[in-house]
ZAMARGU-4260 file (C-alpha; in steps of 0.2 Angstrom, whole numbers, plus 5000, padded with zeros to 4 digits):
<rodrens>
0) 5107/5217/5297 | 5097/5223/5280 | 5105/5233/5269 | 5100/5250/5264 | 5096/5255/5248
5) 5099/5274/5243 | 5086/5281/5233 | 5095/5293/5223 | 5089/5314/5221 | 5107/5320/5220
10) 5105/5333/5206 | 5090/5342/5219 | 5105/5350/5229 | 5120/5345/5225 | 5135/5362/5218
15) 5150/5355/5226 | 5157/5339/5226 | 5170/5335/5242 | 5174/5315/5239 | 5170/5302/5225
20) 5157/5299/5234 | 5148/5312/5228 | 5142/5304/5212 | 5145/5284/5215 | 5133/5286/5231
25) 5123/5301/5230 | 5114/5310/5246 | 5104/5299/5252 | 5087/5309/5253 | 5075/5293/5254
30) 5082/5276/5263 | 5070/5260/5268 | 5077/5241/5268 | 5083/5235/5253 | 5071/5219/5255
35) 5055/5229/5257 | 5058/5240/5242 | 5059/5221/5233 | 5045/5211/5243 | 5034/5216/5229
40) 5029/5220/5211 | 5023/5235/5215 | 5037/5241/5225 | 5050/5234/5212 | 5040/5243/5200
45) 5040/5261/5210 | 5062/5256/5211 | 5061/5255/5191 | 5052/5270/5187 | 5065/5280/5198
50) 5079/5272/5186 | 5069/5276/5171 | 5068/5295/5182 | 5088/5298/5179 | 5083/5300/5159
55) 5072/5315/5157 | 5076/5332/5165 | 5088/5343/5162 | 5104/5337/5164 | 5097/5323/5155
60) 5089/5321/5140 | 5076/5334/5143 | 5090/5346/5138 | 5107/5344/5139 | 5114/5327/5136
65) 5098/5328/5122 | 5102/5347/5114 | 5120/5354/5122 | 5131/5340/5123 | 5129/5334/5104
70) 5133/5347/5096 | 5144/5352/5085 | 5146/5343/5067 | 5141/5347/5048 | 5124/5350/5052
75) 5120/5363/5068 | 5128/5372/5080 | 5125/5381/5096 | 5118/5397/5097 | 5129/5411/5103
80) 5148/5415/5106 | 5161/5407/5112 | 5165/5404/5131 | 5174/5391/5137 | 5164/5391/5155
85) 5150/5388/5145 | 5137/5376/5134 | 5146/5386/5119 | 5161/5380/5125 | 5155/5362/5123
90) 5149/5365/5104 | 5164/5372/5099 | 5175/5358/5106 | 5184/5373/5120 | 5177/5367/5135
95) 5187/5370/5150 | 5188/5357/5164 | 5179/5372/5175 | 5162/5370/5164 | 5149/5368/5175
100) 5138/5361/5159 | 5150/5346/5163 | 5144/5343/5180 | 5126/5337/5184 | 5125/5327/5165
105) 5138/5317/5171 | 5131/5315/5191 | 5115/5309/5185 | 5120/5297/5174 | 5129/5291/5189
110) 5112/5291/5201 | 5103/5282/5185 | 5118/5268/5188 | 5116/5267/5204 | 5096/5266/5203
115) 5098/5251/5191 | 5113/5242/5200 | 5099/5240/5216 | 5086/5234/5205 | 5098/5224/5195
120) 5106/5214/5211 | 5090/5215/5221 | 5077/5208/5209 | 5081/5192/5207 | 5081/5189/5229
125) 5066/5195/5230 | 5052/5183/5238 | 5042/5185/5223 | 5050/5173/5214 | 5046/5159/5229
130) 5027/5166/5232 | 5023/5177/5217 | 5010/5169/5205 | 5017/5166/5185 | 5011/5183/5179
135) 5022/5193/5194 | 5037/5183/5189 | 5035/5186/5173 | 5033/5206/5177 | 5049/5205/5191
140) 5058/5197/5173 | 5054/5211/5163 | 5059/5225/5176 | 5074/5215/5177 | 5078/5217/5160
145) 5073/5235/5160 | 5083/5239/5172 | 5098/5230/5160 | 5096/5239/5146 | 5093/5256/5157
150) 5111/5253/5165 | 5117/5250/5146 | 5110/5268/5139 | 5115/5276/5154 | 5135/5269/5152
155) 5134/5271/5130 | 5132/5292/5136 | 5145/5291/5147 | 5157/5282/5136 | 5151/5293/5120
160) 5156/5308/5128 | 5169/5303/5140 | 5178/5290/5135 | 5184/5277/5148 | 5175/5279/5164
165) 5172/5271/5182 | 5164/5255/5181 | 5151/5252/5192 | 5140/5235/5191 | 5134/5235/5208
170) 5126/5246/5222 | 5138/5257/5230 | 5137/5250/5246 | 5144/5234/5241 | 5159/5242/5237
175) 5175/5241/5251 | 5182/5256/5239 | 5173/5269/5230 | 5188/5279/5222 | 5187/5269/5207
180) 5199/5273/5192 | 5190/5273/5175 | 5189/5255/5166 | 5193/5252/5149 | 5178/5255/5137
185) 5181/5240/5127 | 5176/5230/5146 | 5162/5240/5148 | 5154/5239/5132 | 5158/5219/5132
190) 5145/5220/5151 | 5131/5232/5141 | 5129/5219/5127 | 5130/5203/5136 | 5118/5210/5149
195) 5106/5218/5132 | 5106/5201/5127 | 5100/5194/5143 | 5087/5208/5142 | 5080/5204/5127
200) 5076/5187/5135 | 5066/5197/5146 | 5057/5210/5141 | 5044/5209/5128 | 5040/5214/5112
205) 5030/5234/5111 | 5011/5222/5107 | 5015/5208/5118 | 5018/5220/5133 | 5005/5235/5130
210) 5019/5247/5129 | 5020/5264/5124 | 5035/5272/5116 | 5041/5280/5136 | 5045/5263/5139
215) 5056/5252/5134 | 5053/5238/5121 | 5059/5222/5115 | 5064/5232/5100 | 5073/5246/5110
220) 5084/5235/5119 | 5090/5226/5103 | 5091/5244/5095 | 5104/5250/5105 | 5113/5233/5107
225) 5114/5237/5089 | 5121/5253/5094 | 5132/5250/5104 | 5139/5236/5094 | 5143/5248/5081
230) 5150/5259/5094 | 5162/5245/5098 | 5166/5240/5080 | 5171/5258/5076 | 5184/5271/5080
235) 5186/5281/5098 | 5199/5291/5105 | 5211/5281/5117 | 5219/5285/5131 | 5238/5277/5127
240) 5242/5283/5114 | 5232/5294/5111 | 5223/5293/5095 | 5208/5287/5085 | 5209/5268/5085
245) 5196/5257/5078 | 5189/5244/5089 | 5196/5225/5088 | 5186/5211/5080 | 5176/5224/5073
250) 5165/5211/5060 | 5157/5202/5077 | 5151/5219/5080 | 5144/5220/5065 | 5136/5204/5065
255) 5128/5207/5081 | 5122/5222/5073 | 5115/5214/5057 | 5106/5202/5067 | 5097/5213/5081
260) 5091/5225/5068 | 5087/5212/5056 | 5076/5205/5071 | 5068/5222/5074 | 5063/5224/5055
265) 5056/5205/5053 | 5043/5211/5068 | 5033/5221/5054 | 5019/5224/5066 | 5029/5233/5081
270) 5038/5246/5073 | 5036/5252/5053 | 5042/5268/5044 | 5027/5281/5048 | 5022/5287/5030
275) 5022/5305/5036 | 5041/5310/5041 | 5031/5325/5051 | 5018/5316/5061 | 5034/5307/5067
280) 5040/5323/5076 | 5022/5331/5080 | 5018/5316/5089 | 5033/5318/5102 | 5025/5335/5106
285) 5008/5327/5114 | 5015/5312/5122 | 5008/5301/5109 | 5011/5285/5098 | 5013/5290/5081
290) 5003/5280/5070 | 5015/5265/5063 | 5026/5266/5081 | 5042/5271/5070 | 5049/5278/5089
295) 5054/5265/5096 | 5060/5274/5114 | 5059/5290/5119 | 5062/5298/5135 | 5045/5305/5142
300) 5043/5322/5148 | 5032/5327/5161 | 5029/5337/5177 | 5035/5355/5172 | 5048/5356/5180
305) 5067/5356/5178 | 5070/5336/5183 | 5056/5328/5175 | 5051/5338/5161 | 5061/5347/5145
310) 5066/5362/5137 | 5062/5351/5119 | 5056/5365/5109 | 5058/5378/5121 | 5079/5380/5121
315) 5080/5376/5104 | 5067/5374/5090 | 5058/5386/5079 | 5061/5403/5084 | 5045/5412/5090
320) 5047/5428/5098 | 5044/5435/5114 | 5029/5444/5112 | 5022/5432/5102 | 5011/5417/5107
325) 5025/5405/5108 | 5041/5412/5118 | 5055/5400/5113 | 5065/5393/5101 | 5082/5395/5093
330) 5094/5389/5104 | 5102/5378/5091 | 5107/5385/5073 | 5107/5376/5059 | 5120/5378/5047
335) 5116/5386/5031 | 5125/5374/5020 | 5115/5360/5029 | 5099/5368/5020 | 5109/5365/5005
340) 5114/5345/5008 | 5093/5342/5005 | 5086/5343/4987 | 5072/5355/4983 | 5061/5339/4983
345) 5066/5332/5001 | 5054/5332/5013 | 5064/5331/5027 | 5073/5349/5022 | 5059/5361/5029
350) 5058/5348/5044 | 5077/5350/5049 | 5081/5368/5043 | 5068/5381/5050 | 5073/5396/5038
355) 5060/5405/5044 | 5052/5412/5063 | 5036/5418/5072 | 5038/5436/5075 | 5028/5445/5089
360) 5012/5448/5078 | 5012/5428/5075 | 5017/5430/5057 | 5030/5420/5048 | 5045/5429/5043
365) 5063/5425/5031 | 5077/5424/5043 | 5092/5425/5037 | 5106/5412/5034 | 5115/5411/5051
370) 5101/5412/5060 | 5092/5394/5054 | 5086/5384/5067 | 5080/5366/5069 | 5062/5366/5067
375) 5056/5348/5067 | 5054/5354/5086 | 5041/5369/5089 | 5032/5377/5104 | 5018/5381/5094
380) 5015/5362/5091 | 5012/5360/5108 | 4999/5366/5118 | 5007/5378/5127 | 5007/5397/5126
385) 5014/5412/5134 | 5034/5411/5141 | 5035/5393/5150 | 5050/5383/5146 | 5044/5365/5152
390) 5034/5359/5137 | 5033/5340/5140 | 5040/5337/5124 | 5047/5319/5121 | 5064/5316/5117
395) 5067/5299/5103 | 5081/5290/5108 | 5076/5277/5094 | 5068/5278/5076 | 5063/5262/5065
400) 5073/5272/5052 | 5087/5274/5062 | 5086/5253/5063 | 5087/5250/5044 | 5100/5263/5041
405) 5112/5255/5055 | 5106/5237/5046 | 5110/5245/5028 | 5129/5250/5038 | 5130/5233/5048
410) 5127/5223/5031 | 5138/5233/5018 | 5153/5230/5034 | 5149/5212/5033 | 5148/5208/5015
415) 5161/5220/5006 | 5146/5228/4996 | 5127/5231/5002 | 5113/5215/4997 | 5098/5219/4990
420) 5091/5220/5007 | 5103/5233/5013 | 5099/5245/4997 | 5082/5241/5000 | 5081/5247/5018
425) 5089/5263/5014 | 5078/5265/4998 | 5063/5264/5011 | 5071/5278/5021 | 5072/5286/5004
430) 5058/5285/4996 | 5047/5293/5012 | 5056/5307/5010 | 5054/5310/4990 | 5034/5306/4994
435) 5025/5311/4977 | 5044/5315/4968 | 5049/5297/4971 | 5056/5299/4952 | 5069/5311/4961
440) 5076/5299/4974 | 5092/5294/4962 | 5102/5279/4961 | 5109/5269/4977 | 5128/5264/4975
445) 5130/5246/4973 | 5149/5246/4980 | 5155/5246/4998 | 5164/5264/4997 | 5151/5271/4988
450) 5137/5264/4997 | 5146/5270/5015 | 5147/5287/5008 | 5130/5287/5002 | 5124/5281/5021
455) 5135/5296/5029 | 5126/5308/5020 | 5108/5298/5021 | 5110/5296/5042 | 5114/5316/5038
460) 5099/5319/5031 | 5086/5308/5040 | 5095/5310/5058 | 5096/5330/5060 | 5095/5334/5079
465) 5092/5320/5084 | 5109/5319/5094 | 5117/5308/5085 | 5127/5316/5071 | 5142/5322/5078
470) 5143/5301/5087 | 5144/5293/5070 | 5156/5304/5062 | 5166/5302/5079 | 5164/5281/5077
475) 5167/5283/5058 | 5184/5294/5062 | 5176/5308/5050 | 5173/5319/5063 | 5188/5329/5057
480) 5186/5328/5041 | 5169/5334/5039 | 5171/5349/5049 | 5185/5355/5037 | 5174/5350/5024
485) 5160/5360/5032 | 5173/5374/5034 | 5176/5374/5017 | 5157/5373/5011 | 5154/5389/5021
490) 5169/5397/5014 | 5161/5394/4997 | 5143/5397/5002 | 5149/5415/5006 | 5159/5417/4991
495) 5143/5412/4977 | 5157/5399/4970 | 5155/5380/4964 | 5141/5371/4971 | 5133/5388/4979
500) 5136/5397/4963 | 5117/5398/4959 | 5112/5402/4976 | 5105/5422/4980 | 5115/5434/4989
505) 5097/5441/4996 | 5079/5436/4997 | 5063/5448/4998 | 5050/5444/5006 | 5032/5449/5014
510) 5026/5441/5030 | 5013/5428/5033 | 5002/5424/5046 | 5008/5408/5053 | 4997/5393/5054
515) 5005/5379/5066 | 4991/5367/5059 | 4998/5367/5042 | 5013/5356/5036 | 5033/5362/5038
520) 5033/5364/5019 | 5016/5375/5018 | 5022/5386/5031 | 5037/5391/5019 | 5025/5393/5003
525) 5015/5404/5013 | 5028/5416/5013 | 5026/5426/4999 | 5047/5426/4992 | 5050/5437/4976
530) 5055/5427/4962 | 5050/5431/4944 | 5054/5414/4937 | 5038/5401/4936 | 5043/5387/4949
535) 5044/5395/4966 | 5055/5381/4973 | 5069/5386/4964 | 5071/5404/4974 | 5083/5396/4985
540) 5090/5390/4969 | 5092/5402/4959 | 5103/5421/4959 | 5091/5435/4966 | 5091/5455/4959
545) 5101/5469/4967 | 5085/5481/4970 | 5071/5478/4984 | 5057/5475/4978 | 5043/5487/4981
550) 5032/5480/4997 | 5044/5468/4999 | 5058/5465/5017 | 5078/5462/5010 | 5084/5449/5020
555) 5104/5444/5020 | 5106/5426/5012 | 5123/5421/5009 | 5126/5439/5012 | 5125/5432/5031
560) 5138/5422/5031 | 5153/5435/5036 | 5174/5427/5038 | 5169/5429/5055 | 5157/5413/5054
565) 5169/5403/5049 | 5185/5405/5055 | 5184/5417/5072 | 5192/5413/5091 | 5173/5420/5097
570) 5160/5419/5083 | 5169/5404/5073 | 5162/5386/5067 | 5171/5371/5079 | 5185/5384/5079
575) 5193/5371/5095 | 5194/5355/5088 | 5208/5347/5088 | 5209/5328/5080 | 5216/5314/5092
580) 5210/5326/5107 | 5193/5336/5107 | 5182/5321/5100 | 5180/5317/5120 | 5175/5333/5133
585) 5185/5334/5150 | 5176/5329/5165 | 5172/5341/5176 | 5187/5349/5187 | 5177/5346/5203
590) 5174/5328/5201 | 5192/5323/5197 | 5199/5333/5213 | 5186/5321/5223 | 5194/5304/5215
595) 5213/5302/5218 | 5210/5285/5208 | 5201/5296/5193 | 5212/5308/5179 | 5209/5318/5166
600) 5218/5311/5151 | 5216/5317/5130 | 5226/5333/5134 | 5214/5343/5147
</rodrens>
């Protein structure tokens, strides 16, 4: 008898889960013979691009495992207050096990497992290789690998937010019991970076395959071996006991590490630091290359709806009022004291930190200091007007930069202080965003400590939004740390005392009509600030006057930033976390009642 495969749609329909079924085997809304969906390129191809389908949408990268689920750390935080039941509940490390915002992330992931396992066990029977010429073997190989390194992203989520979880490396159906308890992480990550090395075997390099950043690379798949090497080699909460433990043997990781990236960055012609930091980012927002391929992966958007398509620039982003042309925007706050980790001449800070938003008139207007946003994502970049929240807006899972800073990490790990080649690789990442100040850019630190700290802060600066922060500091075990830090930063920022002490209590301002053709730092320098000194780029700098100004708009700077901010059961930064327990969320209530094999473990 053939088999059947179960194309998966599960997230269409699915509210209530009755058995563990539910998210190892989906509904089946789509079923034909497992050796007809393989007889072929074609129809292998059409099973891959329904795996590669699992990534985008929603309750995947298209919004919340991209812009909810990462959040918070010392850079942004969610917008809004406090509810367990909600995504607030997620950024300010309160979920409840009842979060629906728990749910479909974690059932997709699932259904992008299960999508891969079929391609992964039925690729290699199919006839093609008997009958298939050279040139469809060599296409069956490279879906195969495809499908490898898919499985391997979908399970680093899983384990990044999770911790241990069901392991699943084969289709549902093969499977005498599907009540699966959760396998260590340390086994699962040992799987993803054998089968990424097999991969890489496989699948070729961005020229030698004609591919575009949607799809997935040579260099992506050693990317995020290096990735999740690092993962391994670091610290993650454990079940028993209970605490932040760093992984075992962690220099193999590193090496493993070293070596991928170092691979990636001897490929000059694939991937290369985009000169422009911007075009990087405005080039997600038209499906397009950017110029040097510096993204290596992203996850394309498309379709306009809620399972294809994202809510990039639309949830979160540069404000842009209602009425005006662009609805959208500000789902995500930046913090104000992550304005301040930039230097005046950084040309990433007016990227990451959108200080200002569109009002209904389309004209640019100071917002003030709790109300940042992250603007290297913007409706107005795209070509869509009016109040439509599907933009096609790609989300990066991979950067080149990203590559030599987790090279710069891997090396400095290895060798007990960085080589030239590590200081080097950050000094690129460096020197693009001190473009024209390059006299600015300071010294790198020449020993370990110093150089580690100097990389925390740089993968701070060059990383922001990118849903990555708050996964270092958790694999660094800093997590806690910085958030008391950041506590105390904020505390300070309100106060006018040490590092803030120069910094204004107000601004004044007149609006500008907003241009979105013109650069991030041109949009803020058409806003006509008062300041009476000569260099305008010290406003931000520098203490302001009591009285407004005549013409001009008061806006509350670090008069914004009340007690409440900081320290609040409602309005409050992080105010939930608790080290050696809310670096991991709960899984949702429904799915453990459906698995007697499955528990909820770190204190939920």
């Amino acid at each position: 008898m053939k088999k059947t495969i179960i194309i998966i749609s599960c997230i269409l329909s699915l509210t209530t889960i009755h058995s563990c079924s539910d998210y190892l085997e989906p509904e089946n809304y789509s079923s034909v013979a497992e050796a007809q969906q393989f007889d072929s390129v074609s129809d292998t191809f059409t099973a891959l691009v329904g795996v590669y389908s699992q990534l985008a949408g929603d309750d995947g990268y298209g919004q919340r495992l991209a812009l909810i689920y990462p959040h918070s750390s010392d850079d942004f935080r969610t917008s809004g207050d406090y509810n367990c039941n909600d995504r607030r509940g997620l950024a300010t490390f309160g979920a409840c096990p009842t979060n629906t915002e728990l749910n479909k992330p974690f059932l997709k992931l699932y259904s992008g497992i299960e999508r891969a396992n079929l391609c992964i066990k039925n690729i290699p029977l199919s006839p093609v290789y008997k009958t298939g010429s050279d040139a469809d073997k060599k296409l069956m190989d490279r879906y195969l690998g495809e499908a490898l390194t898919l499985r391997a992203q979908f399970y680093y989520e899983l384990i990044r937010n999770w911790g241990d979880v069901p392991f699943q490396d084969k289709p549902s159906a093969d499977y005498d019991n599907l009540y699966l308890a959760k396998t260590d992480r340390d086994v699962i990550y040992e799987k993803m970076i054998a089968d990424l090395a097999q991969a890489a075997n496989l699948v070729p390099w961005r020229s030698e395959g004609s591919t575009t950043n949607a799809r997935i690379s040579k260099g992506f798949v050693k990317g995020l071996r290096a990735r999740i090497a690092l993962a391994r080699a670091g610290y993650s909460l454990r079940r028993n006991p209970q605490q932040m433990v760093k992984g075992t043997n962690p220099q193999t990781y590193y090496q493993i590490a070293l070596d991928e990236c170092k691979d990636i960055m001897n490929h000059t012609g694939e991937h290369s630091l985009n000169p422009s930091y911007e075009q990087v980012f405005k080039a997600l927002h038209s499906n397009s290359q950017d110029t040097t391929n510096e993204i290596i992966f992203c996850v394309g958007a498309f379709g306009g709806n809620a399972r294809t398509d994202s809510k990039i620039g639309y949830y979160n982003g540069l404000k842009h009022d209602d009425n005006s042309s662009w609805k959208g925007g500000g789902g995500i706050n930046a913090l104000p004291t992550y304005f301040y980790e930039f230097s005046k001449y950084d040309l990433r800070r007016d990227m990451n930190v959108g200080i200002f938003k569109v009002n209904n008139s389309n004209q640019a207007e100071l917002v003030n200091a709790i109300s940042f946003t992250d603007s290297k994502y913007r409706k107005s970049w795209t070509n869509v007007t009016g109040p439509s929240q599907n933009l096609a807006v790609d989300w990066p899972l991979l950067r080149f930069s990203d590559v030599l800073l987790m090279f710069a990490e891997a090396d400095n790990e290895l060798h007990g202080a960085p080589s030239s080649d590590a200081i080097n690789a950050v000094k690129a990442v460096r020197n693009r965003a001190y473009t024209g100040n390059l006299g600015q850019v300071g010294t790198i630190p020449t020993d370990k400590n110093g150089f580690f700290n100097y990389l925390v802060q740089e993968r701070l600066l060059e990383l922001g939004c990118e849903g990555i922060r708050k996964y270092d500091l958790i694999r660094w075990n800093l997590l806690d740390a910085k958030i008391t830090e950041t506590r105390q930063k904020l505390t300070a920022f309100a106060n006018g005392t040490g590092q803030y002490a120069n910094v204004p209590l107000n601004l004044y301002y007149k609006k500008s009509v907003y241009d979105p053709t013109k650069t991030a730092q041109q949009n803020i320098n058409d806003i006509d600030i008062f300041f009476t000194g000569g260099d305008k780029s010290q406003v931000f700098y520098l203490p302001s006057q009591d009285a407004t100004p005549a013409g001009y708009t008061k806006i509350a700077w670090r008069a914004a930033v009340l007690p409440t901010y900081i320290s609040d059961p409602v309005k409050g930064f992080a105010q939930y976390f608790q080290p050696n327990k809310r670096e991991l969320l709960p899984i949702y209530s429904d799915i453990i009642m459906s698995n007697y094999n499955l528990t909820q473990d770190y204190g939920y």
